[in-house]
C-alpha positions in Angstrom: 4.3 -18.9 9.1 4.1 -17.7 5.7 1.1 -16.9 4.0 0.3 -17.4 -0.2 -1.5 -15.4 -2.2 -1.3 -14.8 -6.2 -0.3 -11.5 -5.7 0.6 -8.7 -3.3 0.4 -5.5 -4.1 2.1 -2.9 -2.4 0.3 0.6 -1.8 -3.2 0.8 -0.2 -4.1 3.7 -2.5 -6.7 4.7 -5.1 -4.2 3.1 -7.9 -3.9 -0.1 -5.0 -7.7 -0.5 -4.3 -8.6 -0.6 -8.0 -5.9 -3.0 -8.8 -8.0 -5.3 -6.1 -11.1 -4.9 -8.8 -9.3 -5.4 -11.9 -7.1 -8.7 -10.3 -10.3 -9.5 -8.8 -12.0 -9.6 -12.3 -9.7 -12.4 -13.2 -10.4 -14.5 -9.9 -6.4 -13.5 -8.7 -6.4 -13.0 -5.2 -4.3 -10.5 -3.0 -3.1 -9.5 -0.4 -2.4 -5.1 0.2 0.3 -4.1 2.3 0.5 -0.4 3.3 2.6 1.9 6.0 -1.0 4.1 7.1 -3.1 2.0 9.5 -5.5 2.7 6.8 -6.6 2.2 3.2 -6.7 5.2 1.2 -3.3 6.2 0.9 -2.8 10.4 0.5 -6.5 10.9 -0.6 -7.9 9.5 2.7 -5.2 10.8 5.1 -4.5 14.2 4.3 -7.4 15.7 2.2 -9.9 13.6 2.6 -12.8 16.3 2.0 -10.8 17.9 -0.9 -12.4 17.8 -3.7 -10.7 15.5 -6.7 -11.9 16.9 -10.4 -9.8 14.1 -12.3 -11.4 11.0 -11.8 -13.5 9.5 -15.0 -16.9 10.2 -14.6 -17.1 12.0 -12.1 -17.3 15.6 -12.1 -16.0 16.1 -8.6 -15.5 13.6 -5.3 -13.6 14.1 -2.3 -10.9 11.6 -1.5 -12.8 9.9 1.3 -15.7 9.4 -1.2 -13.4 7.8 -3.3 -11.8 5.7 -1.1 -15.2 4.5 0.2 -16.1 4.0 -3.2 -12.7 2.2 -3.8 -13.0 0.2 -0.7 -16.6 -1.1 -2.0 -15.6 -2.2 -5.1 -12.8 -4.0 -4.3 -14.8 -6.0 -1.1 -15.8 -8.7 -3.0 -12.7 -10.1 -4.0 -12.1 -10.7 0.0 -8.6 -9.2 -0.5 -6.6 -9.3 2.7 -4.9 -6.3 4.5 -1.5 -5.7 6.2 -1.8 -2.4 7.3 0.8 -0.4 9.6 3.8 -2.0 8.1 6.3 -2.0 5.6 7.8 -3.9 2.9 11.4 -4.5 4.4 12.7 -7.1 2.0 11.6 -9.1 -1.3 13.2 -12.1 -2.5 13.0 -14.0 -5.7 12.8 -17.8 -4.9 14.0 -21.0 -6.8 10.6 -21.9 -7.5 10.0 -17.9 -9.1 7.6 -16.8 -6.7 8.3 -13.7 -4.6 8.7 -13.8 -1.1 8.2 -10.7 0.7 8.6 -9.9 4.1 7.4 -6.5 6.0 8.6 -4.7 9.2 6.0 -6.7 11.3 7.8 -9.8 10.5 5.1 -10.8 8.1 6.0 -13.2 5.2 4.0 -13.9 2.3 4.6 -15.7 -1.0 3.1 -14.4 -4.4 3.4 -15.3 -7.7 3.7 -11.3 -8.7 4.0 -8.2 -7.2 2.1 -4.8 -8.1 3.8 -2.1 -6.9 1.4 0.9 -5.6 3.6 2.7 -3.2 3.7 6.6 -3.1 4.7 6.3 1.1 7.2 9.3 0.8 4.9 11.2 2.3 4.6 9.6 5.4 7.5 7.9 6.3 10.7 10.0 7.6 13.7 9.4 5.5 16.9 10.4 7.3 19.6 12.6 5.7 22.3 10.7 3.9 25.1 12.3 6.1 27.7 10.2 7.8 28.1 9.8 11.8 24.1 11.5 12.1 22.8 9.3 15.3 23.9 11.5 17.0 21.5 14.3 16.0 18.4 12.1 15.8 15.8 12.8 18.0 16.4 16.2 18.7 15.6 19.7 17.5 18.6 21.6 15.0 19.0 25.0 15.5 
């Protein structure tokens, strides 16, 4: 089955979770596809009680008060989650929509994409060396 939206935007983030708001603004729905089986992207996960000086108007907020914060803003818009997965493959389609498909075998077509991503943190990226199987899963001395 594929799903439809106007657009997905990929990254569960602060930059993510406010592009909810501002689609929402317009009456564009979306649908958030992120790798953490959370929303909140590097300010939930891995300081969430740091706290953040660079966010307008606010003098200082940690990043789980900002992804709360985030989280509430963007609720009314009824955007709809894909968490724990990835985007795998996106395809441009006769009719120019965008079908996109994740590594939970999820499909969805959207008229645009908003790209929100900042997953290097989280996700392993192998060394680009030939004939390394071999060395996966194990401990290099």
């Amino acid at each position: 089955m594929i799903e439809k939206t106007d657009v997905v935007i990929i990254g569960a983030g602060p930059v993510g979770l406010f592009a909810i708001f501002e689609l929402g603004l317009l009456n564009i729905s979306c649908h958030v596809i992120d790798n953490l089986d959370k929303p909140g992207g590097q300010c939930a996960e891995l300081y969430p009680e740091k706290p953040i000086y660079d966010i307008p108007s606010r003098v200082s907020i940690s990043g789980q008060e900002l992804t709360d914060d985030l989280l509430a803003q963007a609720k009314p818009f009824k955007p709809v989650y894909h968490l724990s997965q990835q985007v795998e493959k996106i395809e441009k389609l006769e009719s120019g929509e965008w079908l996109i498909m994740t590594s939970v075998n999820k499909s969805i077509k959207a008229k645009c994409i908003v790209i929100a991503a900042g997953a290097g943190s989280f996700v392993p990226r192998k060394l680009p060396i030939s004939d390394i199987a071999h060395l996966e899963e194990k401990n290099i001395l």
